[in-house]
N, C-alpha and C positions, 0 to 999 in steps of 0.2 A: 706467405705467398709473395712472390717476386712483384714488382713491381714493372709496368710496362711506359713503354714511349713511344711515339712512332717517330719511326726514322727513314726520313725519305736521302735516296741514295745521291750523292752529290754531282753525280754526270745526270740522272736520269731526273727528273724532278714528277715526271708523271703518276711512276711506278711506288707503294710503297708494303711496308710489310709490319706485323707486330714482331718484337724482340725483348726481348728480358734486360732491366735495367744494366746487368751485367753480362753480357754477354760480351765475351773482349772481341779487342777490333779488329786479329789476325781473324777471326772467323767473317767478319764483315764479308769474303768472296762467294758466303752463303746466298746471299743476295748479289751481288756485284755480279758475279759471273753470270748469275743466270740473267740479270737483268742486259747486260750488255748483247748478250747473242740476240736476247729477243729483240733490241731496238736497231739491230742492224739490220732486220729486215722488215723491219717497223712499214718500212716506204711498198712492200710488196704487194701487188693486188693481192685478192683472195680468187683462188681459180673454183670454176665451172668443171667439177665431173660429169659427163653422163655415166648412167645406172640403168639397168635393166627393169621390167618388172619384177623379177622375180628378186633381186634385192633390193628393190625398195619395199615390196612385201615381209621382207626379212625385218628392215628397219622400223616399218608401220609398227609391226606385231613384236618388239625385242622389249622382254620381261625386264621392267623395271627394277632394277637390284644396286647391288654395291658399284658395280661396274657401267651402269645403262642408263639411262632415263630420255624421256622423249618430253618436251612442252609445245605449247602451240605458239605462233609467231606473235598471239596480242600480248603475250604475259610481259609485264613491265621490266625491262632491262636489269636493276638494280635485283630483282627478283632472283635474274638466271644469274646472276655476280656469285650469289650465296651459293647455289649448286656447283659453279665450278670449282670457288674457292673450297668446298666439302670436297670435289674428287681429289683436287690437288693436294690436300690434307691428309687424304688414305693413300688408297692403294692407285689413282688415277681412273679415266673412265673415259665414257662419251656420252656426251650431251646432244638431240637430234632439236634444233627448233624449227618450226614449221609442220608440226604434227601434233593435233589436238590429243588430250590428256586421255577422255573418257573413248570417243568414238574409235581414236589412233586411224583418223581422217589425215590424208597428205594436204594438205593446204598451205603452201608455201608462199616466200615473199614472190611481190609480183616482178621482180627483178634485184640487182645488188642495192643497188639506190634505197631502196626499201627497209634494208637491213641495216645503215648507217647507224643508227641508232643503238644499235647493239651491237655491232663493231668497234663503236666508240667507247661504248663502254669495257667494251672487253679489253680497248687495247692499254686502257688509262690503267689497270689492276692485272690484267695477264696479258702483257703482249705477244704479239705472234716470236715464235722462235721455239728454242729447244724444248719447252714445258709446254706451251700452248699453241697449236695447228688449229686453222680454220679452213674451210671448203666451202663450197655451196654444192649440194647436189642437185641434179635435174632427172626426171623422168618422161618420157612421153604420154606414161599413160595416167601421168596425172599432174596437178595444175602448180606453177609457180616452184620456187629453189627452198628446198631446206636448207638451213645454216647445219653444218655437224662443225660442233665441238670436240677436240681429240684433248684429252689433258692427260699428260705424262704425271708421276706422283712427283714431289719437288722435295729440293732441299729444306729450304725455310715457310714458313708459317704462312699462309699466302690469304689476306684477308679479303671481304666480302667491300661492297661500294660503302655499306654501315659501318666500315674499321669494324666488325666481328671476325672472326674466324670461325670457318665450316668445317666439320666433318661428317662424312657420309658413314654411314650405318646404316646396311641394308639395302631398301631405297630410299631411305630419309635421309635430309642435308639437313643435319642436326648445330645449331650455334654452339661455341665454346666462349660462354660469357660469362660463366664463374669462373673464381680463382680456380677453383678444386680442377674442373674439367680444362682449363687453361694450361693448367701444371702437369695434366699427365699428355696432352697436347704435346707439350715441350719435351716430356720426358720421350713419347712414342716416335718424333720426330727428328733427335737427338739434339735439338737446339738447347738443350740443358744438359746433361747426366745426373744422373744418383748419384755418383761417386764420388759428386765433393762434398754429400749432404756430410751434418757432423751426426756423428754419433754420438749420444748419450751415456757416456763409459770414461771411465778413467784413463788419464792418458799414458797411463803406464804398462795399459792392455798394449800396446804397440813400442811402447820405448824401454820396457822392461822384458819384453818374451824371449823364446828362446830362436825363434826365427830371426828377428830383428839383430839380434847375437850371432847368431850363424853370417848372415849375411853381411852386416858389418867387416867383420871381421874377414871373411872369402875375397868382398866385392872394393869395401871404402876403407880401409882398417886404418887411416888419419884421421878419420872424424866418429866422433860419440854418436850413438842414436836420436838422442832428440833434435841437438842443430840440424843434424843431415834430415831428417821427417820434415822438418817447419821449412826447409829449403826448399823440399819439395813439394811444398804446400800438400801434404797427407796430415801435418798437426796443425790446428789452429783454433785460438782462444781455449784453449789447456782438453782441447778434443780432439781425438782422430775423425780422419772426415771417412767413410765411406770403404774411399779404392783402400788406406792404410790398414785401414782394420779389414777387410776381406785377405790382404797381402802377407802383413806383419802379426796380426794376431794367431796366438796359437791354436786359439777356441772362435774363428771369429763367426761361427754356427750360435754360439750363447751370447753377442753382442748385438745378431742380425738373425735372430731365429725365423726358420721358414723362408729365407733370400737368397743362399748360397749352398747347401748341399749339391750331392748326386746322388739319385736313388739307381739301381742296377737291376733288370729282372730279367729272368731267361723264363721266355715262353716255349717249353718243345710242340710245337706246331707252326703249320705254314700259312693257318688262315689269315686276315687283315685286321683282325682285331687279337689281344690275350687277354685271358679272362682265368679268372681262379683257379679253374680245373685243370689247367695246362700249366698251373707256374712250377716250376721243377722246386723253388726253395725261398723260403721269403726272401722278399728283396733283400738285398746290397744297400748299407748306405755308406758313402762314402763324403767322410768331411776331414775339416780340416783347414789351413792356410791355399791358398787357390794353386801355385807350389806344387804341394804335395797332393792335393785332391786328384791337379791333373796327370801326373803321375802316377797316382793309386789305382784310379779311373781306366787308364788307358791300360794298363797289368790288368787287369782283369777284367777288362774287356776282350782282352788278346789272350786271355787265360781261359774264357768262358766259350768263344768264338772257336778255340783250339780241339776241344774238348767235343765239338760236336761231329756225330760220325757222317759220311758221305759216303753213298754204294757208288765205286766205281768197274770198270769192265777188270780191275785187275783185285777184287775185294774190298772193303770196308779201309777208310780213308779219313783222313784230318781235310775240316773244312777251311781253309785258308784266305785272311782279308790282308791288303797289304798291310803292313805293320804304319809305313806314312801316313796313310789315309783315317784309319782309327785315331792317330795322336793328331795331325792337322786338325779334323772334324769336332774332338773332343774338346781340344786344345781350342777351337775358334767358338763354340759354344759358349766354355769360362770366359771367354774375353768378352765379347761382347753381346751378352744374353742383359735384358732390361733386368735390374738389382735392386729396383723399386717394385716390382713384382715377388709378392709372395708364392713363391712356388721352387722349386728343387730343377734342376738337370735333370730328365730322366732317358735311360739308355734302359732301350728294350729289346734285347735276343732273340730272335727267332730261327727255327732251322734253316730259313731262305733271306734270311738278312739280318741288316743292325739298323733299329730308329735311335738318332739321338733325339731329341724334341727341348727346345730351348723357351723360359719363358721371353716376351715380349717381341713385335713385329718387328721385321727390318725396318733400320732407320735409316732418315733423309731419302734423297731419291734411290735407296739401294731397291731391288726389286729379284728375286727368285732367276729371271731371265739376264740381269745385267752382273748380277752380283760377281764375277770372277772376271769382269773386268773395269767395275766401278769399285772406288775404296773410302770407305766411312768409317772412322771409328765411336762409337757411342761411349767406351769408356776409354779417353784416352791416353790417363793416367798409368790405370791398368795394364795396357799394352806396353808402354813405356817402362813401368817398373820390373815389370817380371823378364823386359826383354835383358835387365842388367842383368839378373842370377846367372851363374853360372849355368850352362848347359841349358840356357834357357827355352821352354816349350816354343816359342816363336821364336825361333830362328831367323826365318825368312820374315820379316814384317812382311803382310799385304799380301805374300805368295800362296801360304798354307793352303787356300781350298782350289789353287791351281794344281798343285800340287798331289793334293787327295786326288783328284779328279786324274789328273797323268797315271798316277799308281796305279789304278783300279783297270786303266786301258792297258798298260803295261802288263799287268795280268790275265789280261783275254778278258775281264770283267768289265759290264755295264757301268755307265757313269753313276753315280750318287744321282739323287734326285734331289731338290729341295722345294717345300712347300709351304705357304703359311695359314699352317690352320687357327682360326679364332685368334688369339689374341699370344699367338707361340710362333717359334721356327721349326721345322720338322725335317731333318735330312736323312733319307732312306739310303741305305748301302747296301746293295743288292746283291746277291751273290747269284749272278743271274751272266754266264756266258756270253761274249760278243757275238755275233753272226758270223761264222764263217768267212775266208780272204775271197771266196768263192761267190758267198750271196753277197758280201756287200759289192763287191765287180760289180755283177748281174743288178744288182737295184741299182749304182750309178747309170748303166750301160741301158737303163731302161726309162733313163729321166734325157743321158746325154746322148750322142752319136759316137762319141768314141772314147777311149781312158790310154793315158801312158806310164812310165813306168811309175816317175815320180808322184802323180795324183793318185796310182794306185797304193804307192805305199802311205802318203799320207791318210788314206780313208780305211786304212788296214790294218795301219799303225804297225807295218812291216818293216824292221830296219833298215835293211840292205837291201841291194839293186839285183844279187844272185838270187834269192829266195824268191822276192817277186816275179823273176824271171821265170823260174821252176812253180809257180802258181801260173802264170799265162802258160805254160807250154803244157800243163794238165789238163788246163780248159779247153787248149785246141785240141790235146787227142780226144777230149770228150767230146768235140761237138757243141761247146755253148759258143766259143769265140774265134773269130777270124784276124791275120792280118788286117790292115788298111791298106790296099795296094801303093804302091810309093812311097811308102817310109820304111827307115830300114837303121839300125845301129841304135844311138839316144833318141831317135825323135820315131822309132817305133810305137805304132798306137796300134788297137784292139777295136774290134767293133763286137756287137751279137751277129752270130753266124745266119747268112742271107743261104736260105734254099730256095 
């Protein structure tokens, strides 16, 4: 088990966090950043909302889960430390104080002044900024300000007033005060990786294969394999660590059994689960150097996906996924799926889509909603090395599920979804039609007062300025859309037609 320290941040002295003895110090912006935004608005009152009845009812009565919890205002400050520091640990959350546990009675502080005490603490372990939002709420029809707590999920480890660290499971703020649960803490969070654990194998599984031979020789062919491995810290103390043997071994399924395959199944049906009786053929497994997996992976995924038929108004048809979006999607799974979890890739076929399902949760503050525009690598050896190969799967560092996502619009297709069920990544690829240039007009035009030409192509993802042009002038002979009187040329706008 790693060893820990606490390291309080050298501009902020309030603020601190647990960290792994080794944890090097280019990562130290894991803390630094977040702690600087928060103390620049350190000085900020906390504002007064007003709230209606009917959502503070909402609040009284919100099921306490992963995401929620409600306490009452007498519970001891150091208490609610532990509950935040558990949201910040998972997924993020809100915390309501000033609402008893049992009755889910509003009884709030009797003013701000009131609440000092647990602002104080909050600010000394989470201060206000980008991770941690405070409020007071008010109602009229009932007595004194709830504190709401907002907790965004965080980069780094973010501990209780006890120096413990929390995690939320379920509705429980559960302490992480053994090594064992500390260490996959680290791993779920990515303030460690797997990938430089060592492996227990001879180190000639990686300096004598035929991969490591291939590669050499394509990418470095002045240097031997062993120097160039230990350079890149993947050899150390006569052992491959982790990313070398997932990379470099030829077999590294029989060095790390049950952490790195792909298993493949084609379900024919559309329902939401596959189950036995629909699987067309035992699974696919697909192993191998990570290379070659995802390569093999992505063939036949694009082999299986090809293969399945689609009635259309001109007969019986090939169902079609962009070709980028399968290899990004698959390609970003390998990369960075948790490798300390025993469990396989698994890519599930259905008539009406593809699941990939990855084990282990997004790490650091990456989250399902921010993920294609926040970037974290949790293996980030891995990424690094495979981006040398030749014709490497990551191309674009960082781009790939921008990318997926583009294709899939580019083809009249719905976005990808991404979800994280239990203790995995889940990204569904739909094969599920855009809405029409026509319905999506009509639902802006039903939110705004009017649309032009360039907002309409952006929301339609229509190239050109002629085509959208010939999409408004079909609307008007139908009857959905009008001029705007007084524009006329580029600054012509649309409205929904007034009778």
């Amino acid at each position: 088990m790693l060893g820990y320290k606490q390291i309080k941040d050298y501009k902020y002295q309030p603020n601190s966090l647990w960290l792994p003895d080794n944890f090097e110090h280019q990562n130290l912006h894991y803390f630094e950043h977040c702690n600087t935004v928060a103390y620049e608005d350190l000085d900020m009152s906390i504002k007064i909302n007003k709230i209606t009845k009917e959502q503070s009812d909402k609040i009284r009565l919100i099921r306490e889960n992963q995401f929620g919890d409600v306490k009452g205002k007498d519970i001891a400050p150091k208490i609610l430390t532990q509950h935040i520091s558990a949201f910040a640990n998972a997924d993020g959350g809100d915390l309501y104080i000033g609402i008893t546990d049992i009755e889910r009675l509003w009884e709030g502080f009797v003013n701000e002044e009131a609440a000092n005490g647990h602002l104080q603490a909050f600010e000394e372990f989470f201060p206000l900024g980008t991770d941690f939002q405070y409020e007071f709420l008010q109602c009229d029809n009932h007595p004194g300000l709830v504190l709401h707590a907002q907790i965004n999920k965080t980069q780094a480890i973010r501990v209780a007033s006890n120096k413990i660290p929390y995690k939320r499971v379920g509705a429980q703020s559960l302490p992480q005060n053994t090594p064992e649960k500390l260490k996959r803490l680290e791993l779920a969070k990515g303030v460690v990786s797997f990938e430089t654990e060592l492996v227990n194998v001879s180190k000639d599984v990686v300096t004598k294969s035929e991969v490591i031979k291939k590669f050499i020789n394509e990418v470095v062919p002045t240097t031997k394999p062993e120097p160039w491995l230990r350079k890149q810290n993947l050899l150390r103390e006569e052992r491959p660590v982790v990313a070398g043997t997932l990379i470099f071994a030829d077999e590294p399924q029989a060095a790390l059994p049950k952490h790195c395959g792909i298993k493949i199944y084609r379900y024919k049906t559309r329902d939401i689960e596959g189950v036995r009786d629909v699987l067309s053929e035992d699974p696919i497994t697909v192993e191998g150097d990570l290379y070659t997996q995802i390569n093999k992976a992505v063939q036949i995924t694009k082999e299986i996906t090809e293969s399945i038929p689609k009635l259309s108004d001109e007969g019986m048809e090939k169902i079609q996924y962009p070709p980028e979006t399968l290899h990004e999607i698959l390609t970003n799974a390998v990369l960075h799926r948790d490798y300390s979890i025993k469990d396989d890739i698994h890519i599930r076929i259905f008539d009406d889509r593809v699941e990939v399902q990855s084990p282990g949760r997004l790490p650091s503050n990456i989250t399902p909603e921010n993920i294609l525009d926040e970037r974290f690598a949790r293996n980030g050896a891995i990424v690094r090395i495979l981006n040398k190969f030749p014709n490497p799967p990551n191309k674009d560092v960082g781009e790939g599920l921008n990318t997926a996502f583009i294709k899939m619009n580019e083809l009249g297709l719905k976005a990808p979804v991404i979800k994280e069920p239990e203790n995995s990544v889940l990204v569904l690829i739909r094969h599920e039609p855009l809405a029409s240039p026509t319905e999506m007009i009509m639902e802006y035009l039903a939110k705004n007062p009017q649309i032009k030409n360039a907002k309409a192509r952006e929301i339609t993802h229509t190239s050109t300025d002629f085509r959208m042009k010939g999409v408004f002038n079909r609307m008007e002979k139908a009857g959905l859309i009008e001029k705007v009187p007084g524009t006329k040329t580029s600054q012509t706008a649309w409205r929904k037609k007034s009778y």
